[in-house]
VOPAGU-2260 file (C-alpha; in pm, 1 decimal, decimal comma):
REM VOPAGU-2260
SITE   aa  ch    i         X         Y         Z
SITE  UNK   A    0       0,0       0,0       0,0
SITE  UNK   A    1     300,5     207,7     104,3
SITE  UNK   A    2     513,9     158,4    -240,7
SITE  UNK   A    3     290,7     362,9    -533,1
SITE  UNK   A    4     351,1     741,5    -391,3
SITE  UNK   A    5     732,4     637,0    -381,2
SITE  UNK   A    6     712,8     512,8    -815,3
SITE  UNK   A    7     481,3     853,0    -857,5
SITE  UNK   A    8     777,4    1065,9    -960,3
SITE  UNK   A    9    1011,6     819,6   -1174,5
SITE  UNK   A   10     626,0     725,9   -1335,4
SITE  UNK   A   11     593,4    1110,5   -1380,2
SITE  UNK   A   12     917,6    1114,3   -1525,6
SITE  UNK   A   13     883,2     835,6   -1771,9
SITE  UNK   A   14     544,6    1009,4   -1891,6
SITE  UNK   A   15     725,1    1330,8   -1947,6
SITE  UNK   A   16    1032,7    1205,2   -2137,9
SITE  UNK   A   17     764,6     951,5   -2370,7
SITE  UNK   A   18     540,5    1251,1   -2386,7
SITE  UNK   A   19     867,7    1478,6   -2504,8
SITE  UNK   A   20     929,9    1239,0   -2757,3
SITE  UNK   A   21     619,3    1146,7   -2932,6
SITE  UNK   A   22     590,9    1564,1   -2969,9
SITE  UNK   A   23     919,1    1566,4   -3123,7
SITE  UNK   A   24     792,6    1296,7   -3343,6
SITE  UNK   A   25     445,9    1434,7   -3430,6
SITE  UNK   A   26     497,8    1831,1   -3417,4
SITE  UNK   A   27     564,5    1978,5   -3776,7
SITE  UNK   A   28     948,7    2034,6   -3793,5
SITE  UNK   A   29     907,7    2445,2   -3834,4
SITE  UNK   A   30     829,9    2445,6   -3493,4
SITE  UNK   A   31    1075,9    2166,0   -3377,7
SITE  UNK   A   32    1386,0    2278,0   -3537,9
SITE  UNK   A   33    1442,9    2597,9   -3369,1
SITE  UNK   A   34    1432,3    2380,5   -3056,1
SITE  UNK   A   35    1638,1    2181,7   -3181,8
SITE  UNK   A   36    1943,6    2439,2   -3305,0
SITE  UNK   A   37    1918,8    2548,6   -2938,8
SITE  UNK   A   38    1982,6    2275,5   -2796,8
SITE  UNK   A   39    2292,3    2160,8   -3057,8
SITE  UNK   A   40    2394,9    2555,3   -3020,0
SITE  UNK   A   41    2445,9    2469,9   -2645,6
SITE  UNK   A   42    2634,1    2162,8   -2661,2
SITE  UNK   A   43    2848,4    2249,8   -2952,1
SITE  UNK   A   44    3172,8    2404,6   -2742,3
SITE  UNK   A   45    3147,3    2038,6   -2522,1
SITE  UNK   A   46    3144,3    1871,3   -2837,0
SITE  UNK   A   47    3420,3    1996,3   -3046,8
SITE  UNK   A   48    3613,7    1993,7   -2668,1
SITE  UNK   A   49    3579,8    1622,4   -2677,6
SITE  UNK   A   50    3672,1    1576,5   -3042,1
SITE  UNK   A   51    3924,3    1788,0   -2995,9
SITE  UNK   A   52    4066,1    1549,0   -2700,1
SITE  UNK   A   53    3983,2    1217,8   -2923,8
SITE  UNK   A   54    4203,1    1341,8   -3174,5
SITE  UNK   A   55    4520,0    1425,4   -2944,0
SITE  UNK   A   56    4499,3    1106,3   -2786,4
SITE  UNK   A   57    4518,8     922,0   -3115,4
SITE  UNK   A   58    4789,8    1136,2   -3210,3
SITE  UNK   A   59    4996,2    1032,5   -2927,5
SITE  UNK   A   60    4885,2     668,7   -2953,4
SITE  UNK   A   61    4976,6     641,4   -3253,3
SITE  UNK   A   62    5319,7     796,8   -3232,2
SITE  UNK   A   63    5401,3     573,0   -2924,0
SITE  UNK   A   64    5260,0     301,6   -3166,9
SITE  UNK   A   65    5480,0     367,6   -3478,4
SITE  UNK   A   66    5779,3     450,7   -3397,7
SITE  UNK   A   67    6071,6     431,0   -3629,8
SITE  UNK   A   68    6258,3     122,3   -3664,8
SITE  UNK   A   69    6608,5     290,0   -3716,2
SITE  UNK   A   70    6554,1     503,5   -3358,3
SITE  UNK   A   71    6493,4     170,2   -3212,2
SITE  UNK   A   72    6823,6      -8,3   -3362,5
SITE  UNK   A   73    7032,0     280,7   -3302,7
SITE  UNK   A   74    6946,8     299,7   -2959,2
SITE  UNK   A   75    7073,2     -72,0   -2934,3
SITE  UNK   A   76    7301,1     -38,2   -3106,6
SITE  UNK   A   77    7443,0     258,1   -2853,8
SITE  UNK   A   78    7415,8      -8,9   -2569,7
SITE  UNK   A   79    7619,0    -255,5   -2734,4
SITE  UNK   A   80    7890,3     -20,0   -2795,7
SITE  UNK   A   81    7855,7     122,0   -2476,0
SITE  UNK   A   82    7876,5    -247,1   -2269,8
SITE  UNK   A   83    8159,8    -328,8   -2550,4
SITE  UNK   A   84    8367,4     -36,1   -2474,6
SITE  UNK   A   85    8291,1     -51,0   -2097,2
SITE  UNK   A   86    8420,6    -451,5   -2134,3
SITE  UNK   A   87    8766,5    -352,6   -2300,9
SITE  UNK   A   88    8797,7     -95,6   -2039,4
SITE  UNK   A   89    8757,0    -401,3   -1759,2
SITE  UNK   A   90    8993,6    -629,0   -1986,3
SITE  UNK   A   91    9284,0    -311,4   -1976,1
SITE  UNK   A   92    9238,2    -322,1   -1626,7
SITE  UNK   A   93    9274,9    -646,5   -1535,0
SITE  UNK   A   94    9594,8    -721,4   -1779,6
SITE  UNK   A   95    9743,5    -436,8   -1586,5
SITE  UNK   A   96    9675,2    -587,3   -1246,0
SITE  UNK   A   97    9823,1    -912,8   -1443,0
SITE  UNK   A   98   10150,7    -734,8   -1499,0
SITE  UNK   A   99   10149,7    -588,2   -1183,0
SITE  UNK   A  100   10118,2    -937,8   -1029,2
SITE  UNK   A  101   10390,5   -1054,0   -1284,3
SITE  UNK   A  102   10648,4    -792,0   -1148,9
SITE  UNK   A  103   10593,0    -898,3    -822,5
SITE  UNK   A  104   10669,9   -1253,1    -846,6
SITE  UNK   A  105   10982,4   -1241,6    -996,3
SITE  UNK   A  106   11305,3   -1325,1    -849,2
SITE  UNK   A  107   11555,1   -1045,5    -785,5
SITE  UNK   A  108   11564,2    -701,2    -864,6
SITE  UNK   A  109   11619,6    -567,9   -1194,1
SITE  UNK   A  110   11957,8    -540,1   -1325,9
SITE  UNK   A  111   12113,4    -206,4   -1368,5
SITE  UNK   A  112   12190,4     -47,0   -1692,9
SITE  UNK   A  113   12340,0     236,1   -1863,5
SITE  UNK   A  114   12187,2     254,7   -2154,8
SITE  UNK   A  115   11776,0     205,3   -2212,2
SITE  UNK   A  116   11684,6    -153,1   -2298,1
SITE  UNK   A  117   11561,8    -232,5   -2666,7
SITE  UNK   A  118   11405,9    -611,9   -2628,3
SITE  UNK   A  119   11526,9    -826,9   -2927,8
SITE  UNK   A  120   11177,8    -927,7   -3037,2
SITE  UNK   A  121   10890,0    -665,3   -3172,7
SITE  UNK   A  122   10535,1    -749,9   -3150,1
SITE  UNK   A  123   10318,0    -599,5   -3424,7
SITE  UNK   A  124    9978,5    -701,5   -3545,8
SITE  UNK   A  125    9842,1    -784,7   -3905,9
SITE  UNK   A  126    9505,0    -671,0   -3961,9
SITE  UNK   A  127    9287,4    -901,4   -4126,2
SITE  UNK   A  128    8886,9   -1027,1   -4200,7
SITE  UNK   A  129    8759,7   -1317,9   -4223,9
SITE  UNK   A  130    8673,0   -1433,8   -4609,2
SITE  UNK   A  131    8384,1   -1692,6   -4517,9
SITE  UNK   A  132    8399,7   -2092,2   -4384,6
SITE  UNK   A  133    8284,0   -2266,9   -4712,2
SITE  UNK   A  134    8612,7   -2394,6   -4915,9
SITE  UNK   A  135    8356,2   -2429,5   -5227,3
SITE  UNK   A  136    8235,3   -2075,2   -5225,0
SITE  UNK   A  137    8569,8   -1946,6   -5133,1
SITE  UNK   A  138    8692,5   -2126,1   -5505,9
SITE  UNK   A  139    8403,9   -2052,4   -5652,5
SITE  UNK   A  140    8452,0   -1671,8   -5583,7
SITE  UNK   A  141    8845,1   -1688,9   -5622,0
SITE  UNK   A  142    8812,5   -1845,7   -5993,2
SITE  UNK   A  143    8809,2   -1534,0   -6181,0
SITE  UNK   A  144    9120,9   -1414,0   -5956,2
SITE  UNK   A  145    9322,5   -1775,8   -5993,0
SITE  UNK   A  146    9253,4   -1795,7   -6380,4
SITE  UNK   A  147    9381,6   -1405,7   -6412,0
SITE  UNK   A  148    9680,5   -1435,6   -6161,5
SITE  UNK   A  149    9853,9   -1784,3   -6292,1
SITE  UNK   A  150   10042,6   -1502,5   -6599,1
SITE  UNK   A  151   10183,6   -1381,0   -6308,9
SITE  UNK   A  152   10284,4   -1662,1   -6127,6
SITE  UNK   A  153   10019,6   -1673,6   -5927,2
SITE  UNK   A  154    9909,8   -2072,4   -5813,4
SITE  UNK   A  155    9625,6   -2276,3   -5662,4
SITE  UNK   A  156    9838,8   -2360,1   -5366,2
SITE  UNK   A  157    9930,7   -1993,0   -5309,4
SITE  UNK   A  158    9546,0   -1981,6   -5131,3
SITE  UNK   A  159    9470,7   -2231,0   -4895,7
SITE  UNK   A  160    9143,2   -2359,3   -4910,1
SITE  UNK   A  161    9061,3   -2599,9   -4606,2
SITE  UNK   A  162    8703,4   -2647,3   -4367,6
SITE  UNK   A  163    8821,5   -2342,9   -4142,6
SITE  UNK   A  164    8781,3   -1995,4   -4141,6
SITE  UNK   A  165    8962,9   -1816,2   -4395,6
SITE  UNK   A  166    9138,6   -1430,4   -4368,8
SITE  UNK   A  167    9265,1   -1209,6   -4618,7
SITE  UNK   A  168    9574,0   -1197,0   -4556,0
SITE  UNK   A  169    9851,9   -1462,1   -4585,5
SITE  UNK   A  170   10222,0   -1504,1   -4630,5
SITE  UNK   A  171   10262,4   -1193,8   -4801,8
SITE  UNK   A  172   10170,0    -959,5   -4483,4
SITE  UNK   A  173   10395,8   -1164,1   -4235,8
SITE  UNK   A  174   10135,4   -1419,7   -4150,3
SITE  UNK   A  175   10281,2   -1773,2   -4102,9
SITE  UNK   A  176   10129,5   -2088,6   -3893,6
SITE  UNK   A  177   10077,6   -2111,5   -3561,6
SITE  UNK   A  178   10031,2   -1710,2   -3463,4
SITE  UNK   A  179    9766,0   -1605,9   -3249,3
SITE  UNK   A  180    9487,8   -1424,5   -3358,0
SITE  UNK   A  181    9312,9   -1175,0   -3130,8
SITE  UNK   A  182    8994,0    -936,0   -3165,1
SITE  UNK   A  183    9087,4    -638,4   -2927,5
SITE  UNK   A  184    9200,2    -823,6   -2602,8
SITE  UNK   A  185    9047,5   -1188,0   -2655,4
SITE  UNK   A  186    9222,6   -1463,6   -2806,5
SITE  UNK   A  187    9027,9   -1583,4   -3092,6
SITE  UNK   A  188    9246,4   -1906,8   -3199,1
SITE  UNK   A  189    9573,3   -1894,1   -3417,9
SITE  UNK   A  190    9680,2   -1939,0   -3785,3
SITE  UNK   A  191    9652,5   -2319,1   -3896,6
SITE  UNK   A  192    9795,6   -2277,3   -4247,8
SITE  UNK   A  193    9936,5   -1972,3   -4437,0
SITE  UNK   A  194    9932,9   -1880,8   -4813,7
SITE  UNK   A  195   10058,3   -1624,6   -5006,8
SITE  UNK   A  196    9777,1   -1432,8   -5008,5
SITE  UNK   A  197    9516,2   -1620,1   -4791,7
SITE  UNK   A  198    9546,3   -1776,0   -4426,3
SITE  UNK   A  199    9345,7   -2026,7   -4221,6
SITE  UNK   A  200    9228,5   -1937,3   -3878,7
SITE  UNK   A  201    9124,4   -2217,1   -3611,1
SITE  UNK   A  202    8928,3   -2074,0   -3336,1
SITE  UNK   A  203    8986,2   -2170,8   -2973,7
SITE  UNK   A  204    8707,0   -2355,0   -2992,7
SITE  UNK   A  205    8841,1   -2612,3   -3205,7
SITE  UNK   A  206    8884,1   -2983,9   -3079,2
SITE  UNK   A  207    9238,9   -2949,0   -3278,8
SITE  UNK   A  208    9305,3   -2591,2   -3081,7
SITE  UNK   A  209    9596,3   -2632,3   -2774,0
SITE  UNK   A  210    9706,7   -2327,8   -2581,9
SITE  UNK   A  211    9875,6   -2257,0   -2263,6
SITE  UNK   A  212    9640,9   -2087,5   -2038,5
SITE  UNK   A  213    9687,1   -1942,8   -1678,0
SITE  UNK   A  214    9400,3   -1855,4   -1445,6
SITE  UNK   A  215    9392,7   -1535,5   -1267,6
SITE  UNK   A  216    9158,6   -1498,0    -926,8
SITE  UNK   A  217    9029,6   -1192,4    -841,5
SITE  UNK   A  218    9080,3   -1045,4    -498,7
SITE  UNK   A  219    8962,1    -801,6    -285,0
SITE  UNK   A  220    9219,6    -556,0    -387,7
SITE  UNK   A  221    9401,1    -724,1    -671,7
SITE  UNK   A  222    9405,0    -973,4    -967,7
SITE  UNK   A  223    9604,3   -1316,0    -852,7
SITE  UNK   A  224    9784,6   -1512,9   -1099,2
SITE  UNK   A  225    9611,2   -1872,8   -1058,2
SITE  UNK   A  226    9757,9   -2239,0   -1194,1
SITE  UNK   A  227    9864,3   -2275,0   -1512,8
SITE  UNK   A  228    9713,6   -2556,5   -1775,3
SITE  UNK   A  229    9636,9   -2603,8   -2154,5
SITE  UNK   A  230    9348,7   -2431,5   -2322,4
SITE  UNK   A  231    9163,1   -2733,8   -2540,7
SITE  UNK   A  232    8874,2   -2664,0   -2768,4
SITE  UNK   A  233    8526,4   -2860,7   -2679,7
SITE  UNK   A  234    8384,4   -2875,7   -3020,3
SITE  UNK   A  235    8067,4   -2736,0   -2890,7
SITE  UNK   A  236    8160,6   -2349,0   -2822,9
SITE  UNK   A  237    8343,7   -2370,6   -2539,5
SITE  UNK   A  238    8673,8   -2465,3   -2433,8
SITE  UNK   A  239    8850,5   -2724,4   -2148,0
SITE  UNK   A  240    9156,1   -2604,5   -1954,6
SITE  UNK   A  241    9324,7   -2927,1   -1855,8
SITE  UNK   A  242    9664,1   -3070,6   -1684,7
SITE  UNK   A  243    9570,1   -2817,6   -1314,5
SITE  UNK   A  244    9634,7   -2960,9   -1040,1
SITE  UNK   A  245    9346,1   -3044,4    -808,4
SITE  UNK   A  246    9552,0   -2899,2    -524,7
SITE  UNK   A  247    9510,0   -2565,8    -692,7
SITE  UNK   A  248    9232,8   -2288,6    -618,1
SITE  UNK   A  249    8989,4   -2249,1    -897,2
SITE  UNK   A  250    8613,7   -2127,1    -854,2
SITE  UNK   A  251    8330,2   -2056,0   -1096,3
SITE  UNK   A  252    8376,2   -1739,7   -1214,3
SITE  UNK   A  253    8782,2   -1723,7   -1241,1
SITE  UNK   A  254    8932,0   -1500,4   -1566,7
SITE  UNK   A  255    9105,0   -1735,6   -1805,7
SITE  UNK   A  256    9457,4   -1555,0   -1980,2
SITE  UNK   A  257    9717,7   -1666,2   -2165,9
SITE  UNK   A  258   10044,8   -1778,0   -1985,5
SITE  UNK   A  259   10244,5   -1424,7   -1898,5
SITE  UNK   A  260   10595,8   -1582,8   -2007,6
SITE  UNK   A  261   10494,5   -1731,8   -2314,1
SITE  UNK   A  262   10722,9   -1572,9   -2621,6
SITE  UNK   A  263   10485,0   -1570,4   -2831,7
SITE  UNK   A  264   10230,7   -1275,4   -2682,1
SITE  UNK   A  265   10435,5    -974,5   -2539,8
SITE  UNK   A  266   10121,3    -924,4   -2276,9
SITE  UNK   A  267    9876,3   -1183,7   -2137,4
SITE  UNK   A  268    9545,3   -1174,6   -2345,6
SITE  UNK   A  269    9205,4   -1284,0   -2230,6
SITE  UNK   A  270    9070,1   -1612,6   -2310,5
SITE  UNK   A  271    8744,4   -1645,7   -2123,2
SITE  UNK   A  272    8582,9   -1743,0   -1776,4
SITE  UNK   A  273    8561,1   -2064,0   -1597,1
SITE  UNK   A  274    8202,1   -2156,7   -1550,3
SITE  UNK   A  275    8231,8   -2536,7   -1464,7
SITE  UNK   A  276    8526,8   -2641,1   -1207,5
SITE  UNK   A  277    8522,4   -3031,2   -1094,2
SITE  UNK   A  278    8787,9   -3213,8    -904,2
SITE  UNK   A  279    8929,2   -3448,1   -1015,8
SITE  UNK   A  280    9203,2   -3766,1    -908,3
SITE  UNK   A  281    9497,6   -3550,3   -1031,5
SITE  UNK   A  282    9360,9   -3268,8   -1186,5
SITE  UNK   A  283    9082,0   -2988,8   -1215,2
SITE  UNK   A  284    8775,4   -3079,1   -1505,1
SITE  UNK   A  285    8741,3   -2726,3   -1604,8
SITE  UNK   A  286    8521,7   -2513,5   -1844,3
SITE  UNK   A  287    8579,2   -2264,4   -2009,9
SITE  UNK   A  288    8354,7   -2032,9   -2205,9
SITE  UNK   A  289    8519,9   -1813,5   -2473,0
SITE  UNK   A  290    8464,1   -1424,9   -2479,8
SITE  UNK   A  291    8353,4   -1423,2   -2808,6
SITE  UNK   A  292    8051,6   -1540,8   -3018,0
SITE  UNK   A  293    8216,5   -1710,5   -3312,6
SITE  UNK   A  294    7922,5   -1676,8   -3537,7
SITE  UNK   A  295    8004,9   -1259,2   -3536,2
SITE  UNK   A  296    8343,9   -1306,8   -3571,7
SITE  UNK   A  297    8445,2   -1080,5   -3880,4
SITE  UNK   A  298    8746,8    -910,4   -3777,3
SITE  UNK   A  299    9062,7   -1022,8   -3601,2
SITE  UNK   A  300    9452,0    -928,0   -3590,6
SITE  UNK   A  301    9734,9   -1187,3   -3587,2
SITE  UNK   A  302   10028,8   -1140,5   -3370,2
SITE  UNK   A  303   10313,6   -1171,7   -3522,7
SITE  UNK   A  304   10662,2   -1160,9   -3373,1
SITE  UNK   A  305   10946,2   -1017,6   -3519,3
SITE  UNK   A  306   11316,0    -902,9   -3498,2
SITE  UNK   A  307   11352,3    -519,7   -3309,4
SITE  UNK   A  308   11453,8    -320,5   -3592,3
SITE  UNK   A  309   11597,5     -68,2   -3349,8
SITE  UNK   A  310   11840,7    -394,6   -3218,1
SITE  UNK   A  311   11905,8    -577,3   -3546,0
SITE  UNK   A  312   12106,2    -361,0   -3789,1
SITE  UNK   A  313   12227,1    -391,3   -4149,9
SITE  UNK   A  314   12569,6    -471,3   -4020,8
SITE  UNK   A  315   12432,7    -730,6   -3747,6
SITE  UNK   A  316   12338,0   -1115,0   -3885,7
SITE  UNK   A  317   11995,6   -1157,8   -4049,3
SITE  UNK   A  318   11684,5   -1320,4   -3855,4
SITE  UNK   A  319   11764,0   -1664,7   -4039,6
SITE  UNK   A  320   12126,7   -1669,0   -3834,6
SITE  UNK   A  321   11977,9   -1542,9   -3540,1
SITE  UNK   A  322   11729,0   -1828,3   -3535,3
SITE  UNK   A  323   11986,7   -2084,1   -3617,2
SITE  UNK   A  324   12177,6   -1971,8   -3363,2
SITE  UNK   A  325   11926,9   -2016,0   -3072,9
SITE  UNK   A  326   11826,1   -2337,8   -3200,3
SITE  UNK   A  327   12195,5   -2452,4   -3191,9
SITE  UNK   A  328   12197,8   -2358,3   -2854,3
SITE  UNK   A  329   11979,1   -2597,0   -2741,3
C-alpha cells in the first residue's frame, strides 16, 4: 500500500520524457527545429572539446605506436657499444693488475743499466677479415682471380682452401702458422695454415686448438695469478683447460689468460671465464667459455713476432742466423 507514492515521480518522469518524444515525433518540424538548433547551439563548445581530445589522444597513440625502426636499432646499437667499450675498459684493467702481479713474483731485482733496454723481439699485429667458412664458395669466388693471376705466377696452392675460417691476408703480410689471432684483447684461436695471399684461422674452440692458459683470481684488492694448464677446444663453443692440479684454487667465475711468459704474446690476453670447475684424481675438469661469439666473428689481428729493428742492424746477422743460432743452442 506504502510503495505507489514512492514510483509517482520516476512514473511522472517516464510520462514526461515519452510525452517529449512522441511531440518531437508528431509536431511539424518548423516548430521543432528551432528547438532543436538550441539545444545543438548549447552543446556544440562540449562537443568539439571532446573531439578535440579524441584526436590528441590518437595522435599520441599512434606515435608511441609507430615509432621508427632505425631510432629503435640505433638505440641498441648505442648499448652494445657502450657495454663493448665498458668490457675492453675491464679487460685493460685487469691485464694491468696481471703485470702488476707478474712484477711482483719475480726473483731479484732488476739489473742495472746504462743505456735504455731495446728487447730483441717486436710485436706488431696484421690486420685481417675473415673471407667466409665454405672452401667451395671461397673457389668458386676466387676463380676469376686464380685464372687471371697464374700469368703472373700466381698458383692454386698460393690460397689455402681448407674447412676453417679463412682471412685475407697470408704469407705476403707476415702471416705464417701457428700465430695467435686476437679481436681487441680476446684470443680468438691462431693461424693453422698460411698462403701467399690467404690464411686459415682455427678458433679456440676447435677440438684441434691447444694453448697454454693461466688462471687469474680476483681479490679483494688485486688480480692473482692462478695455476697454469692447456686451453683445449670442446667442439661445442666452449673450451677445457686441462693438466691443473686439483691442489690448486679455482672457482666458478675465475678469468682465463694466456700464460704471462709465453714468447709468443708480449702481454697476457684474455681467453674467457671458468664456468664449470670439478675435481678431479689428479687434476681440475674445467670449463671454459670463450669471450667471443664465433658466429660474429668478422674481424681479427694476428700477432706476429718479429726481430727489433731498433736492435738488429744492417751490419748485425739476419733473422735466419739469429734463429739458427738459438736453435743450436739448445
Amino acid at each position: 500500500m506504502n510503495r505507489l507514492p514512492r514510483w509517482r515521480p520516476r512514473i511522472a518522469l517516464l510520462a514526461g520524457i515519452w510525452g517529449a518524444a512522441a511531440a518531437g515525433i508528431f509536431t511539424p518540424a518548423r516548430y521543432t527545429e528551432p528547438v532543436r538548433t538550441a539545444i545543438v547551439d548549447a552543446l556544440g563548445p562540449g562537443r568539439i572539446a571532446a573531439i578535440t581530445a579524441a584526436e590528441a589522444y590518437a595522435t599520441i597513440i599512434e606515435r608511441f605506436r609507430s615509432a621508427p625502426a632505425d631510432d629503435k636499432l640505433a638505440a641498441a646499437l648505442a648499448r652494445v657499444e657502450a657495454l663493448q667499450a665498458q668490457r675492453r675498459e675491464e679487460l685493460a684493467e685487469h691485464i694491468t693488475q696481471i703485470r702488476l702481479a707478474s712484477a711482483e713474483a719475480t726473483v731479484g731485482p732488476p739489473l742495472a743499466s746504462s743505456q735504455a733496454y731495446e728487447p730483441l723481439l717486436a710485436a706488431g699485429l696484421v690486420p685481417a677479415r675473415i673471407l667466409g667458412r665454405d672452401p667451395a664458395v671461397l673457389r668458386r669466388r676466387f676463380e676469376r682471380i686464380l685464372s687471371r693471376g697464374t700469368a703472373s705466377a700466381v698458383a692454386v696452392d698460393d690460397l689455402v682452401l681448407a674447412n676453417l675460417p679463412h682471412l685475407d691476408q697470408g704469407a705476403a703480410a707476415g702471416i705464417a702458422a701457428g700465430q695467435p689471432a686476437i679481436s681487441g684483447r680476446v684470443v680468438v684461436g691462431c693461424i693453422a695454415h698460411a698462403g701467399r695471399w690467404t690464411s686459415t684461422l682455427q678458433l679456440v674452440t676447435d677440438p684441434d686448438y691447444r694453448g697454454f692458459a693461466q688462471i687469474v683470481r680476483q681479490s679483494r684488492s688485486r688480480a692473482v695469478l692462478g695455476a697454469t694448464g692447456v686451453l683445449q677446444g670442446n667442439g661445442d663453443g666452449n673450451c677445457r683447460l686441462a693438466l691443473v692440479p686439483k691442489d690448486s684454487p679455482v672457482s666458478i667465475g675465475d678469468f682465463v689468460y694466456s700464460r704471462q711468459q709465453d714468447a709468443d704474446q708480449p702481454a697476457p690476453v684474455y681467453y674467457g671465464r671458468v664456468i664449470a670447475a670439478e675435481p678431479g684424481a689428479d687434476h681440475w675438469s674445467i670449463t671454459v667459455e670463450p669471450a667471443f661469439d664465433p658466429a660474429l666473428l668478422t674481424d681479427v689481428q694476428v700477432l706476429n713476432i718479429s726481430l727489433n729493428p731498433q736492435r738488429v742492424t744492417e751490419a748485425s746477422a739476419p733473422a735466419q742466423v739469429v734463429m739458427d743460432e738459438i736453435a743450436a743452442q739448445h
